[in-house]
N, C-alpha and C positions, 0 to 999 in steps of 0.2 A: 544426962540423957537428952537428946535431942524432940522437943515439944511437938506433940502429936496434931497435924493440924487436923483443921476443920472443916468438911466438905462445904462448899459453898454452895447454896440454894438457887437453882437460876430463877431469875426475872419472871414475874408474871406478865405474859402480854399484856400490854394497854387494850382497857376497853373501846372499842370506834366510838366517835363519839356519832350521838345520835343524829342523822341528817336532816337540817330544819326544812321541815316546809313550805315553799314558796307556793304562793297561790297561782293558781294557773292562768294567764292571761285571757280575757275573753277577745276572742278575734273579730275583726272589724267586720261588720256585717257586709256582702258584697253588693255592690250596686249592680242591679237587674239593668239587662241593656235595654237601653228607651227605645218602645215600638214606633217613636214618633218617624217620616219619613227624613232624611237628610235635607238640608237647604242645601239646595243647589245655586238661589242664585248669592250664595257666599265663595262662590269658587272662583279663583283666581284667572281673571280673564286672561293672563297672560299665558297662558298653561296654551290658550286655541292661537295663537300666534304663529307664524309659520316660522320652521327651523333655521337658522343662520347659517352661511355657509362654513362655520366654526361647530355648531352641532352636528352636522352633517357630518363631517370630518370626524369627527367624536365616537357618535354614534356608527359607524363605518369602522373604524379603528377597534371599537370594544365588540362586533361583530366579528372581524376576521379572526382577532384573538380566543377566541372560541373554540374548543379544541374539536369540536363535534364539524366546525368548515375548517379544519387544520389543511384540506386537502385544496380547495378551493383556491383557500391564502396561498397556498404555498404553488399552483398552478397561474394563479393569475386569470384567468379567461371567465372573467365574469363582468356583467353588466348590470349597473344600478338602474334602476325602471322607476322608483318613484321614491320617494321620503317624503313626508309627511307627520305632522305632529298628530299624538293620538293622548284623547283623552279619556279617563275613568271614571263613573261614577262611587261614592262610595256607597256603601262599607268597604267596598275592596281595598284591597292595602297599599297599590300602587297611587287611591285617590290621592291627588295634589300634588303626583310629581312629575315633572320634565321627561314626556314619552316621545320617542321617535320612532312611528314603524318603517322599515326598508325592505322594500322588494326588490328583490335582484335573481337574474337567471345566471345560472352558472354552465358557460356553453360546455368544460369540459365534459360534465356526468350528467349535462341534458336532464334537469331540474331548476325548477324558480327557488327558492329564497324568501320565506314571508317569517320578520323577524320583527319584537317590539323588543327596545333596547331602551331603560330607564337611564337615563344620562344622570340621573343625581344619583343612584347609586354604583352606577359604571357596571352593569351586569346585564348580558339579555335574559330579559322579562320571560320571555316565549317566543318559540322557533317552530317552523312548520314547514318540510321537506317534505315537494308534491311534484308531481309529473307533470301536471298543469302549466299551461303557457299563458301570464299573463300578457295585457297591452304593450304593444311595439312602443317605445321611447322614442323622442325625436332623432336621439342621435342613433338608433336602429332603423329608421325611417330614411333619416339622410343617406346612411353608410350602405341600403340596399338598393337604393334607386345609381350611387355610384359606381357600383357593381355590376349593374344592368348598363348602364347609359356607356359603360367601356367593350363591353361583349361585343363580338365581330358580329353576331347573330342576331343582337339585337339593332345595332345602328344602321345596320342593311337595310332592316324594316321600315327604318325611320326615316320620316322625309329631313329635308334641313330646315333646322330651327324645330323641330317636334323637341318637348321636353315630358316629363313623366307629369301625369296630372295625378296618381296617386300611388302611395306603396302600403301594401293592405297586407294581412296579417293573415299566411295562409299554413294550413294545419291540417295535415293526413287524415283522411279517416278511419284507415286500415296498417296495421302492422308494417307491409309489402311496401305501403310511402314513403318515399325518401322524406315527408315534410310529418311523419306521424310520432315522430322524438325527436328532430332536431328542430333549431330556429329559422325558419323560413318565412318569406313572403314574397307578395306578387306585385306585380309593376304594371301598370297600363299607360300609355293608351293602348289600342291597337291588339294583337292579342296578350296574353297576359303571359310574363313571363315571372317562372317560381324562382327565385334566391336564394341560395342553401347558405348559411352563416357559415355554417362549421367546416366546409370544403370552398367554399368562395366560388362556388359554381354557377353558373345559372342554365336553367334549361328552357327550350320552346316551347313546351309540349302547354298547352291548356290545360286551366284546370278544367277538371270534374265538377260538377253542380251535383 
């Protein structure tokens, strides 16, 4: 006869073993920020240095890349007014780095341009899009008096050898102005003739006081 087996007993699970206690680390106590003021004069004098014309370029470069003046870049018709190195005091977190501000009007959408661009991180800091017309630049200065000095209306005026003694920065004061959004200015001697940028115009008309 064939031997009767034996049911087999399953396996008792293993007991877990019990998980050892590790003592909990005490955390470094944090250092309180010192109320002392910053030394300033530890700060790198080269930082108040004027910009190279390699930061310029730089700075200019990581500006138009920008997607927020995508349109700008991509029109072209804008004018650099001034660059300039910009310095921080700390705590701020930009203190001790390589600051370029750049102002530029952008004649397309008739708006200035006031941008800080950290050159050592390659990013603008801060950007400010305003209605506001800052200072004429030289070469806004030259390009308006040679505008006037070709006008038929104006050289008629002018005796021979009169040359412009100044091109001034002239700005609408009402809506109806042809100079109250766009870049304009005025040319003397003699009466004063306004310079429209955006149409290359110029007119006789005086200004208003």
């Amino acid at each position: 006869m064939a031997s009767s087996k034996k049911p087999v007993k399953a396996a008792k699970p293993a007991k877990p073993k019990p998980k050892s206690k590790v003592p909990a680390r005490a955390s470094a106590p944090r250092a309180k920020p010192s109320d002392a003021p910053a030394d300033i004069a530890a700060a790198d004098p080269a930082l108040f240095d004027p910009l190279t014309p390699g930061e310029v370029a730089d700075a200019l470069r990581t500006l138009t890349e920008d997607r927020r003046l995508s349109s700008m870049a991509k029109v072209g018709r804008y004018r650099v007014i001034c660059s300039e190195p910009l310095v921080v005091k700390p705590p701020h977190w930009m203190a001790g780095h390589r600051l370029a501000r750049i102002v530029a009007y952008d004649y397309a959408a008739d708006r200035t341009v006031d941008a800080c661009v950290d050159l050592d991180a390659g990013v603008v800091a801060h950007l400010e899009l305003t209605r506001a017309q800052p200072m004429l630049s030289r070469d806004e200065e030259a390009l308006a008096v040679s505008i006037a000095m070709v006008d038929a209306r104006v050289r008629e005026k002018l005796a021979l050898g009169d040359t412009a003694q100044a091109a001034l920065h002239y700005w609408g004061r009402g809506p109806d102005d042809l100079a109250f959004a766009r870049r304009s200015f005025a040319m003397r001697p003699a009466p004063t003739y306004t310079v429209t940028k955006k149409t290359m115009t110029c007119s006789s008309e005086p200004s208003r006081r």
